[in-house]
N, CA, C and O of each residue as an XYZ file, in Angstrom:
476
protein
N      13.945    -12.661    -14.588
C      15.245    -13.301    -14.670
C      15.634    -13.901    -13.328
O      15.900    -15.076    -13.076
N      15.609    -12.745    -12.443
C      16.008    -14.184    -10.768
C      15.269    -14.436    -10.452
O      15.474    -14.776     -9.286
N      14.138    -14.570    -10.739
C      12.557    -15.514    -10.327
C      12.844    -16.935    -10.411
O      12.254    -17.877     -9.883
N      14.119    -16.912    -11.368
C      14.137    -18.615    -11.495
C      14.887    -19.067    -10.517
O      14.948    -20.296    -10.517
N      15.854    -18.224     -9.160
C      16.339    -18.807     -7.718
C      15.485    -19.305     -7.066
O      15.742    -20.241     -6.309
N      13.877    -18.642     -7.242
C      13.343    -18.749     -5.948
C      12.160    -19.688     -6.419
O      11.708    -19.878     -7.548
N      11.808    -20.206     -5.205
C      10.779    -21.452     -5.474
C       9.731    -21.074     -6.138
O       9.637    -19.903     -6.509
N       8.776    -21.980     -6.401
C       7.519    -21.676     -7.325
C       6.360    -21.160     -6.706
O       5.578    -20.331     -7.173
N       6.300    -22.075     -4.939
C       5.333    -22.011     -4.194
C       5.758    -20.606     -3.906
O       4.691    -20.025     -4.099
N       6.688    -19.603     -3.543
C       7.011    -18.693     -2.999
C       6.308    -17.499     -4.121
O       5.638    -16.552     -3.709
N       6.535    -17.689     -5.264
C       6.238    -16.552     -6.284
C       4.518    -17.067     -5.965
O       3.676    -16.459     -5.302
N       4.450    -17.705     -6.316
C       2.461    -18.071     -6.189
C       1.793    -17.776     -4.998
O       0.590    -17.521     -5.062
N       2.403    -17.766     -3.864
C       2.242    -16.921     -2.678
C       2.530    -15.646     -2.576
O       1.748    -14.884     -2.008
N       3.963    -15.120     -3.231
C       3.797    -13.690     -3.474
C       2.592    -13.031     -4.296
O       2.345    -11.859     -4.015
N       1.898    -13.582     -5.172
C       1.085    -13.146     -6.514
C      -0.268    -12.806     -5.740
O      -0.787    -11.692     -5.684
N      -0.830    -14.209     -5.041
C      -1.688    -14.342     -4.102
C      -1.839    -13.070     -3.237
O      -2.893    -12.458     -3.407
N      -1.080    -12.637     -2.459
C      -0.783    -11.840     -1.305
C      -0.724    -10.119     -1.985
O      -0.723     -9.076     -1.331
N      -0.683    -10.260     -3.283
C      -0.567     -9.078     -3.965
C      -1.571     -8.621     -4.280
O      -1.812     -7.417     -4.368
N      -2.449     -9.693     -4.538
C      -3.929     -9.675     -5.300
C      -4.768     -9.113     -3.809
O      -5.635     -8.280     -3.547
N      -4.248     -9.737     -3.337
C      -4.903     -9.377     -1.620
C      -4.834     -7.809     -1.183
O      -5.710     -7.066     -0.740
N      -3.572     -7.609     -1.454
C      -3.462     -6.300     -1.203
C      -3.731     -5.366     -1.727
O      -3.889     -4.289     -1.153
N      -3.862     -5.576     -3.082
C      -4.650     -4.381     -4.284
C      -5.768     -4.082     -3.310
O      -6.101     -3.128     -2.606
N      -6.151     -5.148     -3.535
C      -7.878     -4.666     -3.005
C      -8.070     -3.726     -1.546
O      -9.007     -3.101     -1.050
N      -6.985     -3.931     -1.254
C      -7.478     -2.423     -0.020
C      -7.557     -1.389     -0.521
O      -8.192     -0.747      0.315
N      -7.284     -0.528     -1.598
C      -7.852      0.850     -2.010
C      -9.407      0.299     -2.275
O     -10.403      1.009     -2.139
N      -9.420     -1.028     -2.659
C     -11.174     -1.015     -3.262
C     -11.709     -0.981     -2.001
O     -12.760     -0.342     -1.975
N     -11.361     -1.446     -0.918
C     -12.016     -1.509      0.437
C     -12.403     -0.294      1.185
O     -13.495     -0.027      1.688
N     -11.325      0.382      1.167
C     -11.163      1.823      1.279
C     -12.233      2.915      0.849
O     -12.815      3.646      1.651
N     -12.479      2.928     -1.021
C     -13.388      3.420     -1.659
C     -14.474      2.895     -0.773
O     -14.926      3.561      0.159
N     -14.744      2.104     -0.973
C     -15.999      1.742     -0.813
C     -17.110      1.708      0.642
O     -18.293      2.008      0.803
N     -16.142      1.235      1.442
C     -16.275      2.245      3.391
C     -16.457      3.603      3.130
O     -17.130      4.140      4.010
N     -16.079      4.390      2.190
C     -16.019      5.710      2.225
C     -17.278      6.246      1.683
O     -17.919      7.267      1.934
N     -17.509      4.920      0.577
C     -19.161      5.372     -0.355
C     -20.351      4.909      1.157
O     -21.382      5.537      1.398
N     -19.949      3.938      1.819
C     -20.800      3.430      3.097
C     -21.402      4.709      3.973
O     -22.530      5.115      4.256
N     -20.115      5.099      4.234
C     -20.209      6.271      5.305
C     -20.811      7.365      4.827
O     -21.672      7.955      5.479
N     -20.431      7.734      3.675
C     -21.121      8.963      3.047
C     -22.731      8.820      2.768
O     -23.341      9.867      2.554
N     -23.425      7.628      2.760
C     -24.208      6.872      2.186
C     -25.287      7.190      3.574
O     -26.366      7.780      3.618
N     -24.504      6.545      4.598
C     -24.867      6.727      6.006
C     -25.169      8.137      6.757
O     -25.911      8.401      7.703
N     -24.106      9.119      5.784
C     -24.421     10.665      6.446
C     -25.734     11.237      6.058
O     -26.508     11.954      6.691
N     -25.806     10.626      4.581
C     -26.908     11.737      3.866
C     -28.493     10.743      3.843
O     -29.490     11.186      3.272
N     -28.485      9.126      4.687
C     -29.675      8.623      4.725
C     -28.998      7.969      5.700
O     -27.859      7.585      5.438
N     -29.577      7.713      7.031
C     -28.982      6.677      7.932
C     -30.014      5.308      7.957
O     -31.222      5.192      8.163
N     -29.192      4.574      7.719
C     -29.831      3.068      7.496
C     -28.923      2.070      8.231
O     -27.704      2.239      8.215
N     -29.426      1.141      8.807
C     -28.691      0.384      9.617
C     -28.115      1.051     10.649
O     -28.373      2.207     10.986
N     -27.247      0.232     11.202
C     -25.968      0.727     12.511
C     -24.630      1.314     12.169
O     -23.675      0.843     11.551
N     -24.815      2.376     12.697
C     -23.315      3.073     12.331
C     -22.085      2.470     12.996
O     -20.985      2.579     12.455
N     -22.250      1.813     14.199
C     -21.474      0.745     15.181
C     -20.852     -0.423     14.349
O     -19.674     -0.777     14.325
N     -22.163     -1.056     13.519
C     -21.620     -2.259     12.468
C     -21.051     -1.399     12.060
O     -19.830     -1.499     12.176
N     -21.404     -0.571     11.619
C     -20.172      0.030      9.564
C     -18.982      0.126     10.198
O     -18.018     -0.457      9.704
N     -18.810      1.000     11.599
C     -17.117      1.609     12.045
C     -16.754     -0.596     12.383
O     -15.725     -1.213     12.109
N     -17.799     -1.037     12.894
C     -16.857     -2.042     13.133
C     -16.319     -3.352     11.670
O     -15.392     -4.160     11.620
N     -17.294     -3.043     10.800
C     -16.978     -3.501      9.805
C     -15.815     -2.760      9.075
O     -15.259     -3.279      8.107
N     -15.466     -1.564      9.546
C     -14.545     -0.897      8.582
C     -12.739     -1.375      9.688
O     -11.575     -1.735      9.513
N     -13.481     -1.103     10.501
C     -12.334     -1.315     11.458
C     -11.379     -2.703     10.819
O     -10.275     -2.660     10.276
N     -12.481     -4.216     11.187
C     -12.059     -5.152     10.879
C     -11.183     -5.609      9.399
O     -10.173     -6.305      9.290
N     -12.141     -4.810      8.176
C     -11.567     -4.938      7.008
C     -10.102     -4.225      7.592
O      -9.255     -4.996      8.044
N      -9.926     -3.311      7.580
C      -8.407     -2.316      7.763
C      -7.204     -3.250      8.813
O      -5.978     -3.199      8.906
N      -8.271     -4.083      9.497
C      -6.728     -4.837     10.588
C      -6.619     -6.180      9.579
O      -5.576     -6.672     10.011
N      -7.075     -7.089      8.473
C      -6.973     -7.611      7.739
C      -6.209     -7.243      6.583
O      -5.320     -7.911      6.054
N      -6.633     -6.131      6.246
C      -5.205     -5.666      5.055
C      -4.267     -5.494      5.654
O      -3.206     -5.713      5.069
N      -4.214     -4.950      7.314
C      -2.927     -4.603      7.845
C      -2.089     -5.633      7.683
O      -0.918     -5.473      7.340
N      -2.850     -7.268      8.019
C      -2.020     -8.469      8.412
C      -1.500     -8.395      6.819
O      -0.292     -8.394      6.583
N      -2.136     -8.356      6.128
C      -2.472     -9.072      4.893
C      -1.077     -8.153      3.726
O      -0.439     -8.574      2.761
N      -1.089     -6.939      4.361
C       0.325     -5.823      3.996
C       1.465     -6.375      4.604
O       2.582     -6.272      4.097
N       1.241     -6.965      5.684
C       3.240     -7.315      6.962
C       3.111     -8.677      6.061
O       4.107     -8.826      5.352
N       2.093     -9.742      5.910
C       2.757    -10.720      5.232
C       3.071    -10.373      3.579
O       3.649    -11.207      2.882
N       2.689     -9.235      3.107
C       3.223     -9.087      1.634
C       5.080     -8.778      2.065
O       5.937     -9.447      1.487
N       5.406     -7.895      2.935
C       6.595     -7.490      3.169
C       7.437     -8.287      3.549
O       8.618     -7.939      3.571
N       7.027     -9.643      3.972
C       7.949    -10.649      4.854
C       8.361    -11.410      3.821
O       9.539    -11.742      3.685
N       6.876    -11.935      2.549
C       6.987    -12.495      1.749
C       8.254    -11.860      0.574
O       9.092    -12.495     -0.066
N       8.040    -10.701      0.608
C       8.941     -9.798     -0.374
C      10.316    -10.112      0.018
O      11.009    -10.760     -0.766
N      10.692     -9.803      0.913
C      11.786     -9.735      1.992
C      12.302    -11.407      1.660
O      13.461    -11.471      1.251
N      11.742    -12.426      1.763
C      12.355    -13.494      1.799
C      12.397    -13.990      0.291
O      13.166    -14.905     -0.005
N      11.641    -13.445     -0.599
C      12.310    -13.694     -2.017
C      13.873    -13.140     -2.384
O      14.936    -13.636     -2.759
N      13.264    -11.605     -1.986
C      15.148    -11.105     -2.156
C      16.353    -11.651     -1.194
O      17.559    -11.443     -1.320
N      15.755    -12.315     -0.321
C      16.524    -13.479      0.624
C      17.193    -13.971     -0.418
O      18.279    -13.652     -0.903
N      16.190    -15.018     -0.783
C      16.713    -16.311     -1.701
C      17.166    -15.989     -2.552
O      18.021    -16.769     -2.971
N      16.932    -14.609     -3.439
C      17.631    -14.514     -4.784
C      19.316    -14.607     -4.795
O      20.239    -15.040     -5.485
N      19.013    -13.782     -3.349
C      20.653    -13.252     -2.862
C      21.434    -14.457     -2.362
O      22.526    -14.745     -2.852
N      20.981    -15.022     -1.576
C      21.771    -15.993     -1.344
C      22.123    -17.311     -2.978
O      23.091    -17.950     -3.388
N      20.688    -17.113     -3.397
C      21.490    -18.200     -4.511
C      22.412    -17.437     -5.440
O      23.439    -17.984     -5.842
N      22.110    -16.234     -5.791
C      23.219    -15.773     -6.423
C      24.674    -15.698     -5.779
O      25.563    -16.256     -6.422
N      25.109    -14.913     -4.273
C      26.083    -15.415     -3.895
C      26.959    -16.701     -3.344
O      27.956    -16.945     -2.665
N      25.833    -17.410     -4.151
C      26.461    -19.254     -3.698
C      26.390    -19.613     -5.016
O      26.830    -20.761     -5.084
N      26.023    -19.175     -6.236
C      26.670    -19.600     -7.478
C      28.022    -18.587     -8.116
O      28.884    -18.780     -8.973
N      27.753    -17.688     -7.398
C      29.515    -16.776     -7.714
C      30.768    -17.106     -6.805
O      31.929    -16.819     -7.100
N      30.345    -17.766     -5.630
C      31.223    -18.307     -4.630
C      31.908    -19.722     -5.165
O      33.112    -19.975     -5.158
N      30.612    -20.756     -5.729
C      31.010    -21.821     -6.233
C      32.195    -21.580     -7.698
O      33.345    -22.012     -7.774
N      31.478    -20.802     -8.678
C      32.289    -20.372     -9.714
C      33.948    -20.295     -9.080
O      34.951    -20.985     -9.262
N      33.595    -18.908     -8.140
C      35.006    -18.573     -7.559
C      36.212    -19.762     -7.290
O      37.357    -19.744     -7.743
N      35.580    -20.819     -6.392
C      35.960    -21.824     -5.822
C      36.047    -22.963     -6.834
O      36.739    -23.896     -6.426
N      35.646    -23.089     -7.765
C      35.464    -24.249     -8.975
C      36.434    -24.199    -10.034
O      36.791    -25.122    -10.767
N      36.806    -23.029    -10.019
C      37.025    -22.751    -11.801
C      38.757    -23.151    -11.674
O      39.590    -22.913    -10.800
N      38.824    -23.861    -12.982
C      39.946    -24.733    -12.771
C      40.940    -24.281    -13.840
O      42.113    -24.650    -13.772
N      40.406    -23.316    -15.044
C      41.404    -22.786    -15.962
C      42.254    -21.529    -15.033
O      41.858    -20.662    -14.253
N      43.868    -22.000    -15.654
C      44.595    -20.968    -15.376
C      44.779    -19.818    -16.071
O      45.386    -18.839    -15.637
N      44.321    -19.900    -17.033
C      44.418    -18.462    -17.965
C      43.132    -17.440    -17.782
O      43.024    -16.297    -18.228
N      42.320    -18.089    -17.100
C      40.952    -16.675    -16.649
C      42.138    -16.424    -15.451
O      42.760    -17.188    -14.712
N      42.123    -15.025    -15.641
C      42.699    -14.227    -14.086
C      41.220    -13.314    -13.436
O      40.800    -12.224    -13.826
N      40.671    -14.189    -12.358
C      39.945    -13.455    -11.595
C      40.410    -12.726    -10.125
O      40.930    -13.124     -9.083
N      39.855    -11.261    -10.724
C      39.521    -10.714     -9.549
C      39.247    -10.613     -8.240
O      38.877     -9.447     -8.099
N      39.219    -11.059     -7.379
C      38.114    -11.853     -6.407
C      37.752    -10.871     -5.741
O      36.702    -10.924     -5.099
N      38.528     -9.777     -5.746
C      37.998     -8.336     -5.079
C      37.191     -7.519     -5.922
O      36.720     -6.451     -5.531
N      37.046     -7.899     -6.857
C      35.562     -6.982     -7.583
C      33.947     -7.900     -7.406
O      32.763     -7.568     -7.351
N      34.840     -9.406     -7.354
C      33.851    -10.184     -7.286
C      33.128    -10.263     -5.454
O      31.974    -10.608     -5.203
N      33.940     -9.939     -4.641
C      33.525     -9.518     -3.382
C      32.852     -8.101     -3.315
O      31.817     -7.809     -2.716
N      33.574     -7.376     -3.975
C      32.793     -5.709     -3.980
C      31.177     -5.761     -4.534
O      30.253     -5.125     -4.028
N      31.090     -6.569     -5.558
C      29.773     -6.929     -6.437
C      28.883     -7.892     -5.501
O      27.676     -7.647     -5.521
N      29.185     -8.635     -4.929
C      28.357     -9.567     -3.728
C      28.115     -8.550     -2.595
O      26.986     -8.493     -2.108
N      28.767     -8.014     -2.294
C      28.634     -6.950     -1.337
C      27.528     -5.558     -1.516
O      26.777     -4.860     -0.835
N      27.927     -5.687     -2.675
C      26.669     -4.221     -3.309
C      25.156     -5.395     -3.439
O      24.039     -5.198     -2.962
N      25.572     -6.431     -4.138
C      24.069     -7.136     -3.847
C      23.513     -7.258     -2.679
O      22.295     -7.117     -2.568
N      24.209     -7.507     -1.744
C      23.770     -7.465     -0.483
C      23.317     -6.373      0.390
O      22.609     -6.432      1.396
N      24.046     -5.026     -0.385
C      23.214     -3.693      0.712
C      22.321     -3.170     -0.191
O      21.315     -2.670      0.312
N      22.442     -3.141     -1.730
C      21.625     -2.543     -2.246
C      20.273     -3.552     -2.750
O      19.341     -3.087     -3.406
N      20.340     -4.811     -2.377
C      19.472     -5.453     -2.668
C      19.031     -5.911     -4.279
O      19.524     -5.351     -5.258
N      18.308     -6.708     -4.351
C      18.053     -7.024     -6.426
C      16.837     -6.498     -6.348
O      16.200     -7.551     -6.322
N      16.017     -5.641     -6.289
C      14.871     -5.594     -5.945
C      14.185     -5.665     -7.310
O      13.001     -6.003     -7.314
N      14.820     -5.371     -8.529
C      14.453     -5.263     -9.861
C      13.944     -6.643    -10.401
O      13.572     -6.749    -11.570
């Protein structure tokens, strides 16, 4: 439902960045089948594997802060377009017989704003 505030490129970059990030438990497993692999037959360099494991892990790291920034700036946008179409309403509405509130409608922008839409 507020997917439709936020841009298209932004959700397709969030999706992207998600798909990215699954895959570190598979990365994880699987360094772990390496190493174990390495204890009970040593083959190759144990130097490559720690540095191959190393590198994968600072790549999901990046690859985790841009899922959070990305996250972070969707619930940006949701929030702001929602409190700039309840502001406009507020400011627009031209019948005299709706009696609005404007202090529930501030209390409710206000809870969007600390408690976030994260849903």
């Amino acid at each position: 439902m507020t997917l439709k505030y936020v841009e298209s490129w932004k959700i397709f970059f969030y999706i992207l960045i998600s798909a990215i990030k699954s895959l570190q438990i598979v990365f994880v497993a699987y360094i772990f089948k390496r190493f174990i692999n390495f204890a009970e037959k040593p083959q190759g360099s144990l130097l490559q594997l720690v540095f191959f494991a190393i590198l994968g892990l600072i790549i999901f790291s990046i690859a985790s802060i841009v899922y959070q920034c990305i996250y972070s700036n969707i619930i940006t946008s949701v929030n702001i377009k929602l409190k700039e179409l309840a502001s406009n309403y507020l400011v627009k509405v031209q019948n005299k017989n709706v009696k609005i509130d404007s202090s529930f409608m501030t209390n409710d922008l206000k809870q969007v704003k600390t408690q976030r839409v994260d849903s």
